[in-house]
C-alpha positions as CSV (number, residue, x, y, z in Angstrom):
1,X,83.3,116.1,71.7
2,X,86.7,116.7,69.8
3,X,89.4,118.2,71.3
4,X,89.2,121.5,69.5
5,X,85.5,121.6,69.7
6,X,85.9,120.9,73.6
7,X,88.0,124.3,73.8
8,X,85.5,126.3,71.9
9,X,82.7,125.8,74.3
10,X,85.3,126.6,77.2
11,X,86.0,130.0,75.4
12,X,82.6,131.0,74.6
13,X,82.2,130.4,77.9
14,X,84.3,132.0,79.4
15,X,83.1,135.1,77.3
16,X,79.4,134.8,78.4
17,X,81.0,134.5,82.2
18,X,82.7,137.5,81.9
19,X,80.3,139.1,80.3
20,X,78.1,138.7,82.9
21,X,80.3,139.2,85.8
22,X,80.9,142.9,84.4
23,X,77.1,143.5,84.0
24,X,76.6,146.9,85.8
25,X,74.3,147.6,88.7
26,X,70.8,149.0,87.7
27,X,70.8,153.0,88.2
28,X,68.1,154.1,91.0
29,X,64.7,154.9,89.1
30,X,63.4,158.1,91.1
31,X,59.8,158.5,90.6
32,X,58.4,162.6,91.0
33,X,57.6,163.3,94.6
34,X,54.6,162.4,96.4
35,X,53.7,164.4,99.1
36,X,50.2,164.2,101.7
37,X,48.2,166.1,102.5
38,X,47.7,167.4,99.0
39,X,47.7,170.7,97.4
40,X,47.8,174.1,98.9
41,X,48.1,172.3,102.5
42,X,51.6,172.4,103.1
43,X,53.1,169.2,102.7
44,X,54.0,167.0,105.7
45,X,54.6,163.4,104.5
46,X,56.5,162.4,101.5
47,X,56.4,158.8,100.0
48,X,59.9,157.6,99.5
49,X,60.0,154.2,97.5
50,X,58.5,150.5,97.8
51,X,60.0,147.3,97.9
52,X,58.5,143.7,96.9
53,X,60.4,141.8,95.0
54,X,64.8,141.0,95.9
55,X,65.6,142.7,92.4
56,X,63.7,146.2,93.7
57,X,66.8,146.3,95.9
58,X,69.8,144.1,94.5
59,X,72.1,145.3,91.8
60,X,71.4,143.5,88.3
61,X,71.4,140.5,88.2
62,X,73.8,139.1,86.2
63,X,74.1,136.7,83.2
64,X,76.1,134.1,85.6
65,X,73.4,134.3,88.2
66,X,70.7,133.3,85.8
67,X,73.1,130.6,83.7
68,X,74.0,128.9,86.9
69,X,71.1,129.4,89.2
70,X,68.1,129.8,86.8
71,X,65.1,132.5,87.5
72,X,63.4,131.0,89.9
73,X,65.7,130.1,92.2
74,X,66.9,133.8,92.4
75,X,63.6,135.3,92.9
76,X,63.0,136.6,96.4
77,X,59.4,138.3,97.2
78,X,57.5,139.7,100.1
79,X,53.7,138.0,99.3
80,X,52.0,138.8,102.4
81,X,54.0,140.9,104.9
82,X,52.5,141.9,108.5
83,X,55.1,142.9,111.1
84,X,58.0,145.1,110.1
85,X,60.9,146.6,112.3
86,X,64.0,148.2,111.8
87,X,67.3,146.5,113.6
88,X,71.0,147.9,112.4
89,X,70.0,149.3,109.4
90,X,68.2,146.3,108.5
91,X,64.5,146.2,108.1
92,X,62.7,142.8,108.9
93,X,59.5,141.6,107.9
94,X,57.0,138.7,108.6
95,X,55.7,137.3,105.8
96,X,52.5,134.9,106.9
97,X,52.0,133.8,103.6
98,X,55.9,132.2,103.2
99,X,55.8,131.4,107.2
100,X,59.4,133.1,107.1
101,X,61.1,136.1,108.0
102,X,62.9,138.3,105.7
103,X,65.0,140.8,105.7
104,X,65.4,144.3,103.5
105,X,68.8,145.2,103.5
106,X,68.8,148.6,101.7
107,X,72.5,149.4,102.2
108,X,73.4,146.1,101.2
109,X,71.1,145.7,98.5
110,X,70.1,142.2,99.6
111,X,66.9,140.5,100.5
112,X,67.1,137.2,102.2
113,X,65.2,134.5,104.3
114,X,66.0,134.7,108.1
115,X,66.9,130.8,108.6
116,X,65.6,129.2,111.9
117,X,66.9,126.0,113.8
118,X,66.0,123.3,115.6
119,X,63.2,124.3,118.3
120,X,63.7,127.7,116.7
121,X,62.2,127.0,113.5
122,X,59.1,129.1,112.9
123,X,55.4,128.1,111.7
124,X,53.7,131.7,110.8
125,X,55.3,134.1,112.4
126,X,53.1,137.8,112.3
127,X,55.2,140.3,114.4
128,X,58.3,140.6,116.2
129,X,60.5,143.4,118.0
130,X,64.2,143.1,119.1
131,X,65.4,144.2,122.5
132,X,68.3,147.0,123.2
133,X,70.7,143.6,123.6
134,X,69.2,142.4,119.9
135,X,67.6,139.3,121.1
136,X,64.7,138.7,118.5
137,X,60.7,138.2,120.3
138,X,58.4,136.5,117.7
139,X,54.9,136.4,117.7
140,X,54.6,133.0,116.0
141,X,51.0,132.2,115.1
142,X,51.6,128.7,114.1
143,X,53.3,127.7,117.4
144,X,50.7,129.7,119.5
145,X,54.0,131.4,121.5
146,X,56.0,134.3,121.7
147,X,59.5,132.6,120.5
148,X,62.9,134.5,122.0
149,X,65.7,134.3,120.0
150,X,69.8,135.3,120.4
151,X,71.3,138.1,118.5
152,X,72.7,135.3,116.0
153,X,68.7,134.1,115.7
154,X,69.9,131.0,118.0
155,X,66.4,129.7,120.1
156,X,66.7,130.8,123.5
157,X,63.1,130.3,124.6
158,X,59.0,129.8,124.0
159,X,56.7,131.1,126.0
160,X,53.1,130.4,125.4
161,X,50.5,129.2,124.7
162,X,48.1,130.0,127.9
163,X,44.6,127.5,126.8
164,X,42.3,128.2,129.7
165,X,40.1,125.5,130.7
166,X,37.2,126.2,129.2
167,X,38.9,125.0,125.9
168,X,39.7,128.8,125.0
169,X,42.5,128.4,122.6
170,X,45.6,131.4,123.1
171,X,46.5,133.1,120.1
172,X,49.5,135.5,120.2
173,X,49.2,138.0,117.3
174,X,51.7,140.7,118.8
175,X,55.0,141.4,121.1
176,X,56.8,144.2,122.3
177,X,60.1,145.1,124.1
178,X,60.0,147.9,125.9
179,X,61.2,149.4,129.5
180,X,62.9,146.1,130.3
181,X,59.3,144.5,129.5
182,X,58.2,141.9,126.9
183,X,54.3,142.2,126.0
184,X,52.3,139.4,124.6
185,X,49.5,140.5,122.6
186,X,46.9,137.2,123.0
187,X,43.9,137.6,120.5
188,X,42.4,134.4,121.5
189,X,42.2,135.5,125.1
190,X,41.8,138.8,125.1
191,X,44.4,139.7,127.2
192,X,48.1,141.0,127.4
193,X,50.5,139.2,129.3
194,X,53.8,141.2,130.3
195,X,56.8,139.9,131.3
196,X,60.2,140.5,132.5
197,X,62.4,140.7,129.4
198,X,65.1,139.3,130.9
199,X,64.3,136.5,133.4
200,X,60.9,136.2,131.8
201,X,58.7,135.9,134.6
202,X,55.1,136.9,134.1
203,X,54.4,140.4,135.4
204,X,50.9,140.8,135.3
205,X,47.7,140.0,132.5
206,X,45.3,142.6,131.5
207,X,42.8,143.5,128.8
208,X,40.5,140.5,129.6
209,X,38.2,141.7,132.3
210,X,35.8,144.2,132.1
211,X,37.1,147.3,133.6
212,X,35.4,150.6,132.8
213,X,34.5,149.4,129.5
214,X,38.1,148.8,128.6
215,X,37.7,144.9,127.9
216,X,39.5,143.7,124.8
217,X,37.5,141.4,122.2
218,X,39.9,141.4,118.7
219,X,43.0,142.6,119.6
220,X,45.2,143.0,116.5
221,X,48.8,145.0,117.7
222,X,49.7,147.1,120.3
223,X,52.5,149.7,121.1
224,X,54.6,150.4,124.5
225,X,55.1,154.3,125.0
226,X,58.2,155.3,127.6
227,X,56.1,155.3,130.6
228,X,55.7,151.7,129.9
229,X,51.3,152.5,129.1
230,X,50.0,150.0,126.4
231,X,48.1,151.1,123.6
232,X,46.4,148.2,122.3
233,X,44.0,148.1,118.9
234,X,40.9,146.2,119.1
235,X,40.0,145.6,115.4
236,X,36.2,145.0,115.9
237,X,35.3,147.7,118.6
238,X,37.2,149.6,116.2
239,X,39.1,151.7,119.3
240,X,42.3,151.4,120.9
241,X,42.6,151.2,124.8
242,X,45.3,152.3,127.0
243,X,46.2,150.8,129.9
244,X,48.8,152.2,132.4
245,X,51.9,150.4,133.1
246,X,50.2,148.4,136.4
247,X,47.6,147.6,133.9
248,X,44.9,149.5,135.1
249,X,42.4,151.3,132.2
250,X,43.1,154.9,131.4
251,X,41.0,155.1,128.5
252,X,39.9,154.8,124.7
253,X,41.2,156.8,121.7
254,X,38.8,156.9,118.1
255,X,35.2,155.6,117.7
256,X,33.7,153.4,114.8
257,X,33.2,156.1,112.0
258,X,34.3,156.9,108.7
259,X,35.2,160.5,109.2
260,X,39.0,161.8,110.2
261,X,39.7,160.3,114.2
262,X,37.1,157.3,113.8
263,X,38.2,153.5,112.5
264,X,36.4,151.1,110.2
265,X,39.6,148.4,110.5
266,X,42.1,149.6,112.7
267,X,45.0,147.2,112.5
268,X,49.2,148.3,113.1
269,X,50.2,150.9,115.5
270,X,53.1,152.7,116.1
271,X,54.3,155.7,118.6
272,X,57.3,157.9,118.1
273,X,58.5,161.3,119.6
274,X,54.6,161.6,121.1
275,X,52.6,161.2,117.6
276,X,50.6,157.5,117.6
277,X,50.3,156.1,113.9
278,X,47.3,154.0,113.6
279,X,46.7,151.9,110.2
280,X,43.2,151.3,108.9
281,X,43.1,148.6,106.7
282,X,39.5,149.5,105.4
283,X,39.8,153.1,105.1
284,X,43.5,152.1,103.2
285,X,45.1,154.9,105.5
286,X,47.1,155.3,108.2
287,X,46.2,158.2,110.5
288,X,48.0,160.6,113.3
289,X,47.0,161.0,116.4
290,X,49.0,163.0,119.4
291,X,49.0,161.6,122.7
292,X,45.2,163.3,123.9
293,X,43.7,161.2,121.0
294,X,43.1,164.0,118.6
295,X,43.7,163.5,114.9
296,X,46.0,165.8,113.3
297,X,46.1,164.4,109.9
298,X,45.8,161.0,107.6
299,X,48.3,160.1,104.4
300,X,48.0,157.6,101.8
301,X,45.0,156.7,99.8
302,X,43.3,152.9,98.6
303,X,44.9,152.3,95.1
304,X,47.8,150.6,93.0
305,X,49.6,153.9,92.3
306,X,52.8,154.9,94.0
307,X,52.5,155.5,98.0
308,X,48.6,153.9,97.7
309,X,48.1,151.3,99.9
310,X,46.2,148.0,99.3
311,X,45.4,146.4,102.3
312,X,47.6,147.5,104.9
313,X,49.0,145.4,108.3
314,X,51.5,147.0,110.3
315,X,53.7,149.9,110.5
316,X,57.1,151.3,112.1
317,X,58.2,154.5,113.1
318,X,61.7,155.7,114.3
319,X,64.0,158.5,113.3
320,X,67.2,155.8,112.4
321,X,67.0,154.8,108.8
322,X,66.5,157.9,106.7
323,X,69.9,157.9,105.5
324,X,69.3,155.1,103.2
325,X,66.7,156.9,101.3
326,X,69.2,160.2,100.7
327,X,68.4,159.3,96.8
328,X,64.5,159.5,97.2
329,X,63.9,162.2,99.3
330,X,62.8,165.5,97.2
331,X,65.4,168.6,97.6
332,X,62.7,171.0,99.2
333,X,61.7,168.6,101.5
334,X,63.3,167.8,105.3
335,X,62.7,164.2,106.8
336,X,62.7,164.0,110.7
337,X,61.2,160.6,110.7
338,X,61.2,157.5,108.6
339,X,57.4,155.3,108.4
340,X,57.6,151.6,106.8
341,X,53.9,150.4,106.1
342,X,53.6,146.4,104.9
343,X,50.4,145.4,102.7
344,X,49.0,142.2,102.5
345,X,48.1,142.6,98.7
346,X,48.5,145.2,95.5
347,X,51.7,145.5,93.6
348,X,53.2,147.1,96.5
349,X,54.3,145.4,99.6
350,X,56.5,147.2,101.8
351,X,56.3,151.4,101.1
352,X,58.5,153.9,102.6
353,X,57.1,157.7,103.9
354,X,59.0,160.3,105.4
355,X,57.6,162.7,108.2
356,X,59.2,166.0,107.6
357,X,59.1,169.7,106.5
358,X,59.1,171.2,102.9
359,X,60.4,175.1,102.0
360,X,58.1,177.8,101.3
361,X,55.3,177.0,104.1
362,X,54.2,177.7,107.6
363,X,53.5,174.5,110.2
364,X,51.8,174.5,113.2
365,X,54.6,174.8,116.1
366,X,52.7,173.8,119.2
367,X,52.6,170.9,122.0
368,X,49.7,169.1,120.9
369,X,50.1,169.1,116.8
370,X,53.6,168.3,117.1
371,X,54.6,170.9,114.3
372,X,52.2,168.8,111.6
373,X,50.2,170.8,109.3
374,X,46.8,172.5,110.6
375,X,44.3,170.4,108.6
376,X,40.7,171.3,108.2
377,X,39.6,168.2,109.5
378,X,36.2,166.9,108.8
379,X,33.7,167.1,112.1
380,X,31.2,164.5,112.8
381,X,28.5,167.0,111.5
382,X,30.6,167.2,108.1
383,X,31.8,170.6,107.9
384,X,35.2,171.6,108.5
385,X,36.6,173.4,110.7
């Protein structure tokens, strides 16, 4: 290449890099509201937004990343994401089909893959919760253990797996921090082993022996309320138990159905400000509960549209978090509580709800609805009520 020629392709260039490098962000697409229940109930849950892919959140991608990186390499997906949680703003997600974590950073408009070390390095993990200190507990199923990380994601320790004798193969599908307590949910035993989240020595096991009729056979996820009671779903008896905080069996909550209260394929749980979540992955739904086991309502349908879901896993629950969606949420409508919901399939991995209030209507204000909406719920003789 001549000399003059030489300085040509340095100039153009140079154009096409600055070109790119003062590529604006894209502007926030804000879909019309969604609310559930429909029409005339008054409106108690508002789907926000979803996220799948890196460029749902990231600003535009420039010229420059896709001349020096190529497409491929920029392209950052959730393909099959199970456990989600919420830690500083920043929402992580296990992803069993990429065996990785990764992180949704809405304020930084970022996704990224959680990198592992050493004895650290993960095989599939499904769920994981961080303690008040931000050490990260994985449930890895790949490794069989519950996998305890610093708050720089630095392997601190594995616990697991507990193989009885009998060749019974342990199979840790959930964990939990909670009360100073770290719970392993074991769906190969049966069982949930608790330990001290600090020192962690074993506490005590329960779930595995009958008890009242509270013996576990598919456990899928369980949730830790402030009394330290575990509510733990059993996908095939299609219930979820409670078990105090010494481990003793307090009772069942739902029945195998397919009306309002009842499960086909219960799956995630979540509890917050005394309303449980529970996620049916047949039904496509995720339904509310308060703490006597009676449903107050259901949101979210089985479908590709907007706030449908398509196989749902997991979801979270919290009141942190609901500034980051101050763009989405409608103007007549209040949030008190943000819900993240993962789905294994559809177009739409990880969707967004908000539990609030909207202008013009009455709510129930009362102890055991929690202020949602007074639903004629179906009864199991199929009228309403």
């Amino acid at each position: 290449m001549t000399p003059l020629r030489h300085l040509r392709h340095l100039l153009s260039l140079g154009v096409i890099l600055f070109a790119a490098a003062c590529s604006a962000p894209e502007a926030i697409e804000k879909l019309p509201a969604v609310f559930y229940p429909d029409p005339p109930v008054a409106p108690r849950i508002q789907f926000l937004r979803s996220v799948t892919v890196g460029t749902d959140i990231e600003e535009g991608r420039s010229g420059l990343d896709t001349l020096l990186f190529g497409e491929m390499e920029m392209e950052k997906k959730l393909m099959a994401p199970y456990g989600v949680t919420l830690h500083n703003d920043i929402f992580y997600v296990c992803d069993i089909q990429q065996s990785a974590v990764i992180t949704v950073d809405l304020e930084g408009r970022e996704m990224y893959f959680v990198e592992f070390e050493g004895r650290g390095q993960v095989q599939k993990p499904v769920n994981l919760a961080f303690s008040d200190d931000g050490r990260l507990f994985l449930a890895d199923m790949g490794r069989r253990q519950m996998v305890v990380y610093d708050k720089d994601f630095k392997f601190l320790r594995e616990i697991g797996p507990f193989d009885r004798e009998d060749g019974t193969e342990s199979r840790v599908v959930d964990v939990e921090v909670a009360n100073g307590r770290a719970y392993y949910l074991d769906a190969g035993l049966g069982e949930v082993r608790v330990f001290d989240a600090d020192t962690y020595e074993q506490l005590l096991v329960f779930g595995a022996e009958e008890n009242g009729g509270s013996k576990l056979v598919k456990p899928t996820n369980l949730t830790i309320d402030s009394e330290g009671n575990s509510y733990v779903v059993d996908t095939v008896q299609c219930q979820v138990f409670v078990w105090d905080k010494d481990g003793n069996f307090v009772r069942t909550i739902g029945t195998p159905g397919d009306i309002v209260g009842q499960f086909a394929r219960p799956k995630g749980i979540a509890l917050d400000d005394g309303l449980l979540y529970i996620i049916d992955a047949s039904f496509e739904n995720c339904q509310i509960f308060n703490m006597d086991g009676d449903p107050l309502m259901f949101f979210a349908n089985a479908g590709v549209n907007p706030g449908n879901l398509y196989l749902p896993a997991c979801v979270w629950v919290g009141e942190e978090g609901l500034d980051l969606f101050d763009d989405y949420i409608d103007d007549s409508f209040h949030p008190e509580k943000l819900i993240a919901i993962t789905n294994l399939y559809g177009p739409f991995k990880l969707n967004f709800y908000a539990l609030g209030k909207a202008d013009g209507f009455e709510y129930v204000d009362n102890e055991a609805a929690r202020g949602l909406a007074d639903l004629p719920l179906e009864t199991e003789e199929g009228t309403t009520e």
